[in-house]
MIROFI-339986 format. One line per field, with one value per residue (C-alpha): z negated, y, x negated; residue number from 1. Coordinates in pm, whole numbers, plus 50000, padded with zeros to 5 digits. Layout:
BEGIN
zz	Z  ...
yy	Y  ...
xx	X  ...
i	NUM  ...
***
This chain:
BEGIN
zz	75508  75413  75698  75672  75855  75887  75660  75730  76103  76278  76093  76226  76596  76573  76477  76735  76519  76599  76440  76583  76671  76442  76339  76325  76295  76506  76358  76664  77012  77309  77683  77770  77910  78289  78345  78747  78867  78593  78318  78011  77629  77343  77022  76599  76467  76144  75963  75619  75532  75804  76088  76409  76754  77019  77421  77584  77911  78221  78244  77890  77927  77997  77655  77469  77772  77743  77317  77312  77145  76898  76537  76262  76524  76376  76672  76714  76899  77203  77382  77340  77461  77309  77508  77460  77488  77707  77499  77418  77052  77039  77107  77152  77097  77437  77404  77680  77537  77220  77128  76872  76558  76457  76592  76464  76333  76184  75980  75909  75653  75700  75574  75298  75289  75531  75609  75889  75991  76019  76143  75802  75575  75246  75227  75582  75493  75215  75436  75714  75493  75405  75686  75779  75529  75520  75337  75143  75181  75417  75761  75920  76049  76225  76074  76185  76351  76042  76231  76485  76593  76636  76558  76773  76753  76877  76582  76839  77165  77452  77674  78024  78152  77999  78146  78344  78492  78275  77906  77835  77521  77563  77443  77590  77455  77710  77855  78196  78394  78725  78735  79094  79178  79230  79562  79714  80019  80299  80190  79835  79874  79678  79472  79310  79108  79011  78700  78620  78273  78134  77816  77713  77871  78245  78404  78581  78879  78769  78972  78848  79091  79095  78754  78578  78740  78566  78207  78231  78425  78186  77897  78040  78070  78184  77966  77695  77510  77485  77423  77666  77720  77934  78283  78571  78709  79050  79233  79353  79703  79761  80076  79839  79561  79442  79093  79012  78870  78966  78869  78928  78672  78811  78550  78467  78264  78021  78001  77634  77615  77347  77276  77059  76825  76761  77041  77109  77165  77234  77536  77872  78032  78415  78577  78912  79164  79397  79716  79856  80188  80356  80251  80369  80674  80482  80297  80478  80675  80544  80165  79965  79802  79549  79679  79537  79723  79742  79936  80278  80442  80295  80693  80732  80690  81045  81122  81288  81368  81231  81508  81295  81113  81396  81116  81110  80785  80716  80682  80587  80692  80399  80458  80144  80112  79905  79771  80073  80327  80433  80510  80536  80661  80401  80517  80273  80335  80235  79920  79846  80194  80127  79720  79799  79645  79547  79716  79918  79661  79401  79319  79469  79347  79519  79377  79644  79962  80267  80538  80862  81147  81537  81742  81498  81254  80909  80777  80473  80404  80066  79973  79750  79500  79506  79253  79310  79064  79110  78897  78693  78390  78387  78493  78874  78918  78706  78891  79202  79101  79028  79351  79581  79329  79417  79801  79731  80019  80347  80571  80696  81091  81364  81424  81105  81109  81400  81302  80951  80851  81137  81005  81362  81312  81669  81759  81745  82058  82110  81906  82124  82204  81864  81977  81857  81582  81777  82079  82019  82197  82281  82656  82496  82511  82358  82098  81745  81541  81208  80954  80585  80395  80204  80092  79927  79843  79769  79749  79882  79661  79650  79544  79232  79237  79273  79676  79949  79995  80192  80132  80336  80446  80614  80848  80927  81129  81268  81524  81337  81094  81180  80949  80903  80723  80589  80565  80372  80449  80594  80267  80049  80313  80327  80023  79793  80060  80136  79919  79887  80024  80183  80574  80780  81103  81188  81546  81676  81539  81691  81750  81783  81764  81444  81312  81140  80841  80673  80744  80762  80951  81268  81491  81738  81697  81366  81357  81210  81071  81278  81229  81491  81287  81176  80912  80851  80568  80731  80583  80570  80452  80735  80500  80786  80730  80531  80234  80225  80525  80458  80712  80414  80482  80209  80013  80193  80514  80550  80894  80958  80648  80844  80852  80610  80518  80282  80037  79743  79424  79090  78832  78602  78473  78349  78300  78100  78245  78325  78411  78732  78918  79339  79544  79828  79651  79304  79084  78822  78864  78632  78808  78647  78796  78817  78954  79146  79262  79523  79619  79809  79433  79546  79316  79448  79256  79308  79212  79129  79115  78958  78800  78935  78678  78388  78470  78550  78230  78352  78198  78335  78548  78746  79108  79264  79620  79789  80130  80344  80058  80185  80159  80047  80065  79805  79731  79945  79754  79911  79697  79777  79670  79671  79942  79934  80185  79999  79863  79581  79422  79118  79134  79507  79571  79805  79929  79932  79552  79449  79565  79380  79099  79075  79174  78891  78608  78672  78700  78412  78196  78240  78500  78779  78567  78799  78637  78790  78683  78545  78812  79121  78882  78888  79241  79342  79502  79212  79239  79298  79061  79010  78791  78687  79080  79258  79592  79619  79985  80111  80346  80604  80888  80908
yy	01402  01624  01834  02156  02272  02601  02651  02843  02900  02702  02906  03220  03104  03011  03402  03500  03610  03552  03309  03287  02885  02723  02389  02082  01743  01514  01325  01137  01174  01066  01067  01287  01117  01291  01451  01298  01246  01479  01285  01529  01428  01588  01595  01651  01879  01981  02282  02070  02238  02255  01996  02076  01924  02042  02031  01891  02060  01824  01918  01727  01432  01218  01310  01096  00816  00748  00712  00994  01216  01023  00982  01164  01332  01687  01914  02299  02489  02705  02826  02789  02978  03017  02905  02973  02659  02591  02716  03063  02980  02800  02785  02519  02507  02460  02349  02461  02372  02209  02091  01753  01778  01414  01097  01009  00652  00892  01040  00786  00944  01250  01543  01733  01666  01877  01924  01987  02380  02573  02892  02987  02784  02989  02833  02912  03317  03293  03137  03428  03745  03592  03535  03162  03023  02673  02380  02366  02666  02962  03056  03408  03384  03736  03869  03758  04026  04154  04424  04285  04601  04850  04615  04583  04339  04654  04902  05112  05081  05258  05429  05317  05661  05697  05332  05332  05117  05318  05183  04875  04769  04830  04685  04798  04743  04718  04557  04383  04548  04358  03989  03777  03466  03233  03334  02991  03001  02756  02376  02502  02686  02970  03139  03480  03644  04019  04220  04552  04657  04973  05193  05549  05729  05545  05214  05011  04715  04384  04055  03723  03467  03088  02960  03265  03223  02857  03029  03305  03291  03070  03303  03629  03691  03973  04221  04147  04292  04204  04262  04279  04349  04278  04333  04426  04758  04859  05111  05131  05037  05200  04995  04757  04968  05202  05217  05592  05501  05525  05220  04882  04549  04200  03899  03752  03452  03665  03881  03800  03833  03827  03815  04093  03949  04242  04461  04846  05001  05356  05117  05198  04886  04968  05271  05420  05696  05757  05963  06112  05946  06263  06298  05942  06105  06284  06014  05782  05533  05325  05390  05150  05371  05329  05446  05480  05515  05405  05117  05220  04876  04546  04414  04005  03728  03685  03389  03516  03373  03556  03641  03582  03258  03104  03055  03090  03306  03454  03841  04110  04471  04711  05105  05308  05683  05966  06299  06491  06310  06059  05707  05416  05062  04835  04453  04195  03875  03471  03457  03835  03856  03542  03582  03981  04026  04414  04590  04950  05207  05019  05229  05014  05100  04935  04934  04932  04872  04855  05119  05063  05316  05190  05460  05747  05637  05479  05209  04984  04631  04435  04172  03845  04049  04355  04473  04536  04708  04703  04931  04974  05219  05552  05891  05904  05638  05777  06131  05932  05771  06139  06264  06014  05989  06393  06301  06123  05853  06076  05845  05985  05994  05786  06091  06157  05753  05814  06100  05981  06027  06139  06488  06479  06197  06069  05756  05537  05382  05021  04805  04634  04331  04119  03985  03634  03726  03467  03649  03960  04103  04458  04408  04457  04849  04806  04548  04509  04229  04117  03895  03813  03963  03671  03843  04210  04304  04680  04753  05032  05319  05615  05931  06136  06182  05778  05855  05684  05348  05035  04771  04481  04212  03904  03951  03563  03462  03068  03127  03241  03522  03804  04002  04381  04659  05033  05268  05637  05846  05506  05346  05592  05635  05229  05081  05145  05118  04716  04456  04125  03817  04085  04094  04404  04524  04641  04883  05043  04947  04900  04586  04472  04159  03954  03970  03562  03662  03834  03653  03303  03441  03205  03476  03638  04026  04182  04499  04800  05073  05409  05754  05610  05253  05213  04966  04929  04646  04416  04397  04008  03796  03506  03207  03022  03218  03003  03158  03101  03002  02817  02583  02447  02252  01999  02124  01859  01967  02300  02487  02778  02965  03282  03191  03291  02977  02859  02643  02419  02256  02196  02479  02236  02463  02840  03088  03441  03788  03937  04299  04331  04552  04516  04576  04699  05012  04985  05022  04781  04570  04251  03908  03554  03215  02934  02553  02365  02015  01870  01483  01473  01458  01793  02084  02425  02730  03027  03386  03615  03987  04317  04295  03904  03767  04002  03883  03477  03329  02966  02659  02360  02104  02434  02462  02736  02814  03071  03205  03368  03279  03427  03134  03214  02977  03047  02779  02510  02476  02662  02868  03062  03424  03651  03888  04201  04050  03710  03583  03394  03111  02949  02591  02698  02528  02313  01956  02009  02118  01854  01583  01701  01745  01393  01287  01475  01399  00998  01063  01308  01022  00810  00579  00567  00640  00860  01092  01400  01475  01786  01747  01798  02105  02287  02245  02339  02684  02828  03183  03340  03666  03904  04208  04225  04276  04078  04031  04080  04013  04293  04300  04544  04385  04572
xx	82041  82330  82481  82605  82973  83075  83383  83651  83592  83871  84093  83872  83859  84261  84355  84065  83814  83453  83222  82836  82729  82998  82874  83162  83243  83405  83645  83807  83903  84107  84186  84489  84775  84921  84569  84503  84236  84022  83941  84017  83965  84100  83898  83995  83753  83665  83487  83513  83788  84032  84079  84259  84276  84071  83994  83682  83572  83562  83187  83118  83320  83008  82877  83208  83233  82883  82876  82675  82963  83130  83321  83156  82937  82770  82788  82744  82980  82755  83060  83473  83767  84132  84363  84779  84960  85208  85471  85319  85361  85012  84662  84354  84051  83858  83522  83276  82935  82772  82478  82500  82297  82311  82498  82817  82626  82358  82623  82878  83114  83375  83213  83468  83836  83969  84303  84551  84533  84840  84932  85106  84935  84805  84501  84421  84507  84311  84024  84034  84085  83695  83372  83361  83118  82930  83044  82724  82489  82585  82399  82404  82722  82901  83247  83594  83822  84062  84224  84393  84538  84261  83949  83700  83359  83148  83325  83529  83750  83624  83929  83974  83915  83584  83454  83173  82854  82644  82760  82611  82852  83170  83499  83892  84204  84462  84781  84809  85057  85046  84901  84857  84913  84616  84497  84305  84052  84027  83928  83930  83616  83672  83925  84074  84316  84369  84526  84539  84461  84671  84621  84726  84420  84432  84429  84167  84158  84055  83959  83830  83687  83544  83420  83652  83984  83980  83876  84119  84421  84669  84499  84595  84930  85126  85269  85035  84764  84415  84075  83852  83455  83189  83334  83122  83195  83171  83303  83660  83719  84043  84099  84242  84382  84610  84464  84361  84000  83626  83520  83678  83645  83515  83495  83148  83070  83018  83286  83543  83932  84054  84460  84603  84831  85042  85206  85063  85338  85189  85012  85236  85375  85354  85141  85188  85067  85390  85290  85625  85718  85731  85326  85205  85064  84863  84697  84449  84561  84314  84396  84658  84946  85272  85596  85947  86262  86613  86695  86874  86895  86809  86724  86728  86489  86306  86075  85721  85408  85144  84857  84577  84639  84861  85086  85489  85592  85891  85920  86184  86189  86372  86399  86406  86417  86330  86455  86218  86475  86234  86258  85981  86042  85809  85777  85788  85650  85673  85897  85919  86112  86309  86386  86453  86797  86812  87132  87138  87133  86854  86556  86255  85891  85632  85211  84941  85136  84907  84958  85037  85063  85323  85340  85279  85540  85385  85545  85418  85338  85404  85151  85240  84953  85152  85398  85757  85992  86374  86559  86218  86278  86081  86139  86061  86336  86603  86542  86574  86894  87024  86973  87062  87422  87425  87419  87734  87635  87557  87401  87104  87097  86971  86724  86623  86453  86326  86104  86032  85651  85514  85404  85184  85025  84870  84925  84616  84442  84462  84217  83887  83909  83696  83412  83286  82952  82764  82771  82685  82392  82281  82401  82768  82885  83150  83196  83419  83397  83596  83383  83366  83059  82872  82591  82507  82201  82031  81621  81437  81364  81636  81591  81558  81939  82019  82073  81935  81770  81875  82101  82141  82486  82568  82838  82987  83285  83420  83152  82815  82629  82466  82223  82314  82132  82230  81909  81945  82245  82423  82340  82534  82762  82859  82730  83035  83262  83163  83239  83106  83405  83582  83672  83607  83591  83266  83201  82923  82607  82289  82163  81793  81561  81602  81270  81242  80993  81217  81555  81654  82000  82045  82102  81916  81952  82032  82257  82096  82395  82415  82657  82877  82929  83301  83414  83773  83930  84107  84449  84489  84238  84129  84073  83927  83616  83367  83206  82899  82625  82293  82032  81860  81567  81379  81128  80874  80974  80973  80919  80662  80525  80585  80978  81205  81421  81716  81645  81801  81691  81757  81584  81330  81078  81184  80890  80921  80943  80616  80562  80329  80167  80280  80016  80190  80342  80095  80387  80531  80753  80899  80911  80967  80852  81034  81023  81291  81220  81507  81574  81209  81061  80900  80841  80816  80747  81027  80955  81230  81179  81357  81678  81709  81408  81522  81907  81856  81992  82051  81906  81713  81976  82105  82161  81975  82049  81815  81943  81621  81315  81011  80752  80425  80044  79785  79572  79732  80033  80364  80631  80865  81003  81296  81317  81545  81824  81794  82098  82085  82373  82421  82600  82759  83099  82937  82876  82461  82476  82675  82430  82138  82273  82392  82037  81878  82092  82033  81640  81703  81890  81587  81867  81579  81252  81153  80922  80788  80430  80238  79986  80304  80465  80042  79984  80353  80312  80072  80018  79681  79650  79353  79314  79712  79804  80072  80148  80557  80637  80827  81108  80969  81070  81405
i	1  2  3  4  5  6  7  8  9  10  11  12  13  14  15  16  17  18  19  20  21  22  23  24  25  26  27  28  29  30  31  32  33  34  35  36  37  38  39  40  41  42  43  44  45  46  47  48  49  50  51  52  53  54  55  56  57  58  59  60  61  62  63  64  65  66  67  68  69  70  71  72  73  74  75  76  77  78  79  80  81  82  83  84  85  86  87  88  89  90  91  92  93  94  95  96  97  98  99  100  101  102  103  104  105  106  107  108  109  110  111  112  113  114  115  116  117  118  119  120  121  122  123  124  125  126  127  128  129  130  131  132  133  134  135  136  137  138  139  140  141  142  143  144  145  146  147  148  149  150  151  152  153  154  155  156  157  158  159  160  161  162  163  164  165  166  167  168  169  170  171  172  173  174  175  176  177  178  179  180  181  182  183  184  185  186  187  188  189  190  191  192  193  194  195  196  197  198  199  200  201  202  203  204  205  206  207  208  209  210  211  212  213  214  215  216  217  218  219  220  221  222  223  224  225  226  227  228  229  230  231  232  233  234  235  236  237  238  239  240  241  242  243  244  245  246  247  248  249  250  251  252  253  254  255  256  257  258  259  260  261  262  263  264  265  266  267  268  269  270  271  272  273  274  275  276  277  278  279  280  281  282  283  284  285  286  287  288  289  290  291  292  293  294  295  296  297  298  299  300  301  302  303  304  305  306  307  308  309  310  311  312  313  314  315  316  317  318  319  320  321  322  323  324  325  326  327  328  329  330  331  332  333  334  335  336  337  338  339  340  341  342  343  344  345  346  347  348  349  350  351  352  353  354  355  356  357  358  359  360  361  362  363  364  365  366  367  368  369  370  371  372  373  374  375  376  377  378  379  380  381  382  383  384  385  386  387  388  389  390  391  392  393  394  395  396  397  398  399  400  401  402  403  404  405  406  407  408  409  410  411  412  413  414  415  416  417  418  419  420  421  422  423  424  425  426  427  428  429  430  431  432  433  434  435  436  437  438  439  440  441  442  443  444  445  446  447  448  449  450  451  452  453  454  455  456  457  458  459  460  461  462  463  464  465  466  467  468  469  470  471  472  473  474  475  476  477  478  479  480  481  482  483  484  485  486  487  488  489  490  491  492  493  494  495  496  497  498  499  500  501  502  503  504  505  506  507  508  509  510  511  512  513  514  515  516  517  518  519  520  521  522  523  524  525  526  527  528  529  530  531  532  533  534  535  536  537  538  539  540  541  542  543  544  545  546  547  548  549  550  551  552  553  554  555  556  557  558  559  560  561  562  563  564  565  566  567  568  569  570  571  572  573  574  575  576  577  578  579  580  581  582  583  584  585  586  587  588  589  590  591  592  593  594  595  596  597  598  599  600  601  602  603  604  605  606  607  608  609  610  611  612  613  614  615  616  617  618  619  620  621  622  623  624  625  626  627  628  629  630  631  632  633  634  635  636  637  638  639  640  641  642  643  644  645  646  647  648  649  650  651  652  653  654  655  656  657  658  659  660  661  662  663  664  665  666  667  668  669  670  671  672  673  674  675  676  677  678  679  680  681  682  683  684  685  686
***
């Protein structure tokens, strides 16, 4: 049989064009020297025309190791990413999925005489001024990027000012003015990193976590210029930004960034919102804000133990001032305090510093994600510069620090004593507590005008979880305001019996949200929080059917999206079934509702964690289905995903001949239907 490859697309993918399912040969591969304790491979590719070396994800190695992958292999490329290399003069090729065609002993011969691709070479300009085209006859394949400039896949670039949850194609151009470090969470459990992206109509927050700080943080670096699309937009918590925009950007597996050759340079590099220290007392305490001052007095490198962590860190206290007169101590921590090096009389700018409020004088905090600017060159600096030169020196007085940014502020009462989550009870008058959300979900039906509703949390701390929902005017009043991983500080809510039907939650009273309930961002993050909480049970043993429970498989059937009619409120609704079977070589049917069944995308082999599944008994045979307040994981970080999946790829590899039949998948929680009705459970115990 004679194979087709896709000529001309290496040269495509290298100048980040876009070619649709690529298909390749393999012409040889190899283990990379210095990679620990991950096995990673390199591979030589070719399109038939050009050959160039490429990266195998970690997640495919068993496919080479095992002979599967091999030379002369056909192979179709599902899913890559362009990586720059490590020195930012080139890129590779890393391979996330494929699917091979034929065997490399099927094939036996190289395909074409393809040669070595080069950034410069004629024959590889001459290639990509052209779509990628097949060796032999062409497929549908989608046009490479020529523009690098102002091209976009979608036609057009959308501004940052104009983005919102309500386009569903969209594509920016835009440079990243302030990258983080790689923030890590306790025992590795989780981790994040933040950017935000700048062009000439506004700038907009953006955060990557898990699966997409690994894709994206050595591809995005700061001060470039990329294309980007497919964020998820949310609004802006401006707890935890400075960043004047409505909307803020979180990475999904599906979002694309794509490196912009050539520099923009009508694209700002840096964006701030200075408040004048003299108004800080008029902003929220609450709200993260830039400031720009001279600096007064550099202050020394203390060692402290920080309360929260237990932790010894070192810290630095600098006072800066402005043209109003007023001065504001800002507190650098870790290497910011110990690497400071900027002299009195250097403008310092400063992007989404934390307020803090002793004894009614503000004061700010610096962050290791924050930026800091000595010196930086634009306008509000240079007019700085001028006036403070004008002063010719005069030392402000002893007074004048004193009283700086109070503007009648009143000094705050002293913070309640935190209460442990696990003992919280409605016997407690007075109660605070500061836990991580782990779980965000919305349902009930709002209004004509998008307003109202419920939406539902999971508050946990060291000591337990506690189940907490938002109903109407609390719902618009919290929902945007909350953000999933986050800490808070949560006050006066009511607290009631946990009813067990509807949550899996091992506490006994859930909190319901009132017009007295506070929630305040906690300014440090407490990595000793875990993540995520589950009690999962095996799908043979399962407790009560009228108890909500947690439960894990692996996904091994995948039905379609039906459109229902629910009983309960005789409107329709779309739902899709599927089957997970766990260790206990027991199936059980799953049904996911709303935007969860049109949204599920994963394949057969997935993890599928379900916190608080409402199980279900028609016909003998359990099942389970998404409630409102369920949470629901994909391939969780964690030690009970990892085992099952290890159990079902040897049964699935044939390793254990287990075989699970069609009579166990039928009788696995089948669904009684009559007339086109369903019964959804609904989550009315709240």
């Amino acid at each position: 049989m004679t194979w087709q490859l896709t000529e001309g697309a290496l040269a495509t993918i290298m100048r980040g064009g876009t070619v649709e399912d690529p298909v390749m040969q393999i012409l040889g591969s190899g283990r990379i020297d210095g990679a620990g304790s991950s096995e990673r491979y390199h591979l030589q590719v070719s399109d038939g025309y050009h050959q160039n070396s490429a990266m195998l994800a970690t997640e495919l190695k068993d496919k080479l190791t095992s002979g599967e992958l091999s030379e002369y292999s056909v192979v179709r490329l599902n899913h890559w990413m362009l990586n720059s290399g490590e020195r930012g003069t080139e890129c590779v090729i890393v391979i996330v999925d494929l699917t091979i065609l034929a065997s490399g002993t099927e094939v036996g011969v190289k395909i074409g005489e393809p040669a070595p691709f080069r950034e410069d070479s004629s024959t590889g300009a001459a290639c990509d001024e052209q779509s990628a085209r097949p060796v032999l006859s062409p497929p549908a394949l989608s046009q490479p990027q020529k523009d690098d400039t102002t091209g976009s896949t979608s036609g057009s670039i959308l501004p940052i000012a104009d983005l919102s949850p309500g386009q569903k194609e969209w594509e920016i151009k835009a440079r990243v003015v302030n990258k983080t470090a790689m923030i890590r969470y306790v025992n590795n459990k989780g981790k994040r990193f933040s950017m935000e992206l700048v062009d000439s109509s506004g700038h907009i927050h953006a955060t990557a976590f898990g699966e997409q700080c690994d894709e994206f943080y050595d591809l995005i670096k700061e001060g470039r210029v990329y294309f980007i699309s497919r964020g998820k937009l949310n609004p802006t918590n401006k707890k935890f930004t400075s960043v004047n925009h409505h909307y803020q950007m979180t990475f999904t597996r599906w979002t694309t960034v794509r490196p912009c050759k050539k520099d923009d340079t009508s694209i700002p590099h840096i964006a701030f919102n200075f408040v004048s220290l003299n108004k800080l007392a008029d902003t929220a305490l609450s709200a993260v804000i830039d400031v720009i001052g001279v600096v007064k007095d550099t202050g020394s490198v203390e060692d402290v133990i920080v309360k929260k962590r237990n932790e010894r860190e070192k810290k630095r206290e600098v006072t800066i001032v402005d043209q109003s007169n007023t001065t504001v101590k800002l507190t650098l921590w870790g290497t910011q305090a110990e690497e400071f090096s900027a002299t009195p009389g250097c403008v310092l700018a400063v992007k989404g510093a934390k307020q803090s409020d002793f004894g009614g004088r503000r004061s700010a905090s610096v962050q290791m994600w924050n930026t800091v600017r000595v010196n930086p060159d634009i306008p509000e600096a240079h007019q700085l510069r001028d006036w403070y030169q004008r002063q010719e020196h005069v030392n402000i007085s002893t007074e004048q620090l004193e009283v700086a940014g109070t503007a009648e502020y009143t000094p705050p009462q002293p913070k309640q004593k935190i209460c442990p989550v696990a003992k919280l009870s409605p016997y407690r008058e007075k109660w605070r507590i500061e836990a991580r959300v782990v779980n965000k979900r919305r349902g009930g039906t709002p209004n004509e005008s998008g307003e109202g509703g419920r939406f539902s949390v999971e508050f946990v701390d060291k000591s337990g979880e506690i189940l907490a929902t938002a109903f109407d005017e609390q719902c618009d009043r919290f929902y945007g305001l909350i953000e999933e991983e986050r800490v808070y500080a949560i006050s006066e809510c009511n607290l009631k019996p946990a009813n067990k039907r509807f949550s899996s939650v091992n506490h006994d009273y859930q909190m319901i949200f009132t017009d007295e309930t506070t929630v305040e961002s906690c300014n440090e993050d407490d990595l000793n929080i875990p993540r995520y909480t589950f009690h999962f049970k095996p799908l043979n043993k399962l407790p009560d059917i009228d108890l909500a429970v947690d439960i894990i498989g692996v996904v091994n059937t995948i039905g379609s999206v039906e459109v229902v009619t629910v009983r309960a409120t005789n409107m329709e609704e779309k739902k899709r079934d599927i089957t997970i079977v766990d260790q206990s070589n027991t199936t059980m049917k799953l049904t996911l509702w709303g935007e969860q069944a049109e949204q599920f995308s994963e394949k057969t082999g997935t993890v599928l964690a379900v916190k608080g599944a409402k199980q279900l008994d028609f016909g003998g045979g359990r099942s389970a289905s998404d409630l409102m307040s369920s949470g629901v994981k994909v391939n969780p970080d964690i030690l009970e995903a990892h085992t099952p999946r290890r159990w079902y790829r040897r049964v699935d590899h044939g390793q254990e001949h287990v075989d699970i039949s069609t009579e166990q998948l039928e009788a696995a929680g089948s669904q009684v239907q009559t007339d086109g009705y369903s019964d959804r459970p609904e989550a009315s115990g709240f």
